[in-house]
Structure formats: C-alpha cells, structure tokens
C-alpha positions as CSV (number, residue, x, y, z in Angstrom):
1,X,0.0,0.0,0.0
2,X,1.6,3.4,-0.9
3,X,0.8,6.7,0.7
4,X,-1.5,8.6,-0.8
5,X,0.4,12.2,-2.4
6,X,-2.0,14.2,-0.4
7,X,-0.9,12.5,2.9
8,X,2.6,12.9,2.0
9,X,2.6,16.4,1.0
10,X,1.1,16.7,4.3
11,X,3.7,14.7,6.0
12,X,6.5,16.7,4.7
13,X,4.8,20.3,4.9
14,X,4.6,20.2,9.0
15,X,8.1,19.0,9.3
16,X,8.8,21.6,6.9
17,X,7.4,24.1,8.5
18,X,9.0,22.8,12.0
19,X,12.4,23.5,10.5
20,X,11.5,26.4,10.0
21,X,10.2,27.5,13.2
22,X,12.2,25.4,15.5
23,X,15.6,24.6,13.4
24,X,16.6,21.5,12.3
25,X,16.4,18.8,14.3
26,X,19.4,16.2,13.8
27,X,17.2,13.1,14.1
28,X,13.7,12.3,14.1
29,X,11.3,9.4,15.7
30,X,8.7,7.8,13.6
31,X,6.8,4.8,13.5
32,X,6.5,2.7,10.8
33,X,3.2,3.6,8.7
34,X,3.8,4.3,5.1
35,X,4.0,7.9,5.1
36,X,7.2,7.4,6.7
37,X,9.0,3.9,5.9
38,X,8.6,2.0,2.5
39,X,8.4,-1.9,3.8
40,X,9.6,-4.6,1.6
41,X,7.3,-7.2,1.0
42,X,6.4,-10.5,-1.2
43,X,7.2,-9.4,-4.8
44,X,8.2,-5.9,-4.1
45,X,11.8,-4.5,-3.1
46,X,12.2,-1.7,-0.4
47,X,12.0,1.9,-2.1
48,X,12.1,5.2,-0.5
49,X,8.4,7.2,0.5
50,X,8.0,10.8,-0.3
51,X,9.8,11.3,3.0
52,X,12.8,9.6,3.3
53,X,14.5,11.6,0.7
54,X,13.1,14.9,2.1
55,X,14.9,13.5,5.4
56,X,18.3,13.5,3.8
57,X,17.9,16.1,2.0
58,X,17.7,18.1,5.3
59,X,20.6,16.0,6.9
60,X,18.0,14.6,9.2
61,X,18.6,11.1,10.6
62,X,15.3,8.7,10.5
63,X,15.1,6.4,14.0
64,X,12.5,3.9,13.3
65,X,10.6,2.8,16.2
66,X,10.3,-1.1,16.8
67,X,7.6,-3.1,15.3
68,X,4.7,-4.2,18.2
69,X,6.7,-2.4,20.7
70,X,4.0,0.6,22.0
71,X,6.7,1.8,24.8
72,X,8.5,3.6,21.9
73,X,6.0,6.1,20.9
74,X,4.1,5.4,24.4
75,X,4.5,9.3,25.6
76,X,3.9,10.5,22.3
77,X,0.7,8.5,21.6
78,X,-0.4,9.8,25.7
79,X,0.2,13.2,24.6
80,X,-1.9,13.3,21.3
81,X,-4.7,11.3,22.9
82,X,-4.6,14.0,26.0
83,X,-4.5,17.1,23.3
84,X,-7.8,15.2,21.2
85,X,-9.4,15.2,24.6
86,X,-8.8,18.9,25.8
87,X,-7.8,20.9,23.0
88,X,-11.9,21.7,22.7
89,X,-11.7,23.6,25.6
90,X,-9.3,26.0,24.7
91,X,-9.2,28.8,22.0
92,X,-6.2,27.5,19.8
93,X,-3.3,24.9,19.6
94,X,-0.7,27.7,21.3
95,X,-2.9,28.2,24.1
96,X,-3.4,24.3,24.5
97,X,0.8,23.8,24.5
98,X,1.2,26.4,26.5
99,X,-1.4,25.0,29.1
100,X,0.6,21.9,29.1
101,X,4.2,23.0,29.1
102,X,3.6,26.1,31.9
103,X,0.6,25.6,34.0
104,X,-0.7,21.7,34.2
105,X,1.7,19.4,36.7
106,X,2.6,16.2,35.3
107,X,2.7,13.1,37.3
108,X,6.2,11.9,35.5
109,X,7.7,14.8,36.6
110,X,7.1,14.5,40.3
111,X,4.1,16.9,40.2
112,X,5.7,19.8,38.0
113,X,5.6,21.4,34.9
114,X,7.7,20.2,32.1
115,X,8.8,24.2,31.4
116,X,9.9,24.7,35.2
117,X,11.2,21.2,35.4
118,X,13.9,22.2,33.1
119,X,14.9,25.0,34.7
120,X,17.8,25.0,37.2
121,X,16.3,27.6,39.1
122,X,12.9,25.8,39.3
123,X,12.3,27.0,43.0
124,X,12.5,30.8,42.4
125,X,9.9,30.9,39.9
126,X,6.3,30.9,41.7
127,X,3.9,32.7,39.2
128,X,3.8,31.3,35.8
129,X,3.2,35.1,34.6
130,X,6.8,36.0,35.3
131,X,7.4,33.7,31.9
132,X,5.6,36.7,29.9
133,X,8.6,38.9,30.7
134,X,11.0,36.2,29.4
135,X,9.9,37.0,25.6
C-alpha cells in the first residue's frame, strides 16, 4: 500500500514548517506507517516514500521505532490522545501547548511542569506570569 500524495505532502509540509520555526532537528522518531517507511514485502523491493529523501535532503537522521513495541512512541501517543481530549476547551493549539508546558503538573515529573522542570532555578519561579517577561 503506498501513501497517498495528499498525505505525503502533508507529512513533509509540517516537518517543513518545524524546521523552519524550530531549526533542524538532527534526528527524528517515527513509527513505521507508510507515510514514513517503505516496507519490503512478497514481490516488491524496499523503495524510499515521499519522505525519506526529504529527510536526507535536510541531513535529518530517520530512528524507526520497533515493530509491536507501544513503549516507543508510548508518551507521544499519551500526549496526542490527551491534546484530542482537551484541545476543545481552549481557544487555539498555542494556548493548549502552553497550558501543558507552563501551567498543568505532570505526574512523571514529580508533580511539576515540564517548562519549570527544566529549569535549574525551578524553585524561584512561583507565578507562571513572570514567563511573559521572558519573551
């Protein structure tokens, strides 16, 4: 089964446009569905997808993630299935991310927020405003 061009385009336009927002990233998780990762099968040789090529052409290294092994995309799967469950309560995507990154407290991280959990001074910063200042 090939990917359809539509799906492709799409595929390649949001990591496009995630370069271009965020820089290049020098590698890159994805599962194995066909708008990532041509499989070989009975009568028909490995190729390259849409993708692949669009990968190396941006000196981005593909990591596949293992066959029947959930844990691999586990926290990515947990986040999209949390943002198709709340992102109706909120007014865009940004104000979703920035919901979870700043103000919800994940249990993973001990109770805190992945933005503050980075941060070496972590204790200091008490109202999530003070992050407006920042830029």
């Amino acid at each position: 089964m090939a990917c359809s061009p539509r799906r492709c385009r799409s595929t390649r336009s949001v990591l496009k446009d995630a370069i271009g927002r965020h820089g290049r990233p020098a590698s890159i998780l994805t599962d194995r569905g066909i708008q990532f990762y041509a499989v070989e099968a009975e009568n028909r040789k490995k190729g390259l997808t849409e993708f692949e090529p669009f990968l190396l052409r941006n000196q981005v290294r593909q990591m596949l993630g293992r066959v029947s092994h959930p844990q691999t995309n586990g926290k990515v799967e947990k986040l999209f299935d949390e943002f198709e469950k709340e992102v109706k309560f909120f007014s865009s995507v940004e104000e979703w991310v920035r919901w979870y990154n700043v103000i919800k407290l994940h249990g993973a991280l001990d109770l805190k927020r992945p933005y503050y959990a980075r941060m070496p001074q972590y204790e200091s910063l008490m109202d999530p405003s003070m992050l407006e200042a920042l830029g």
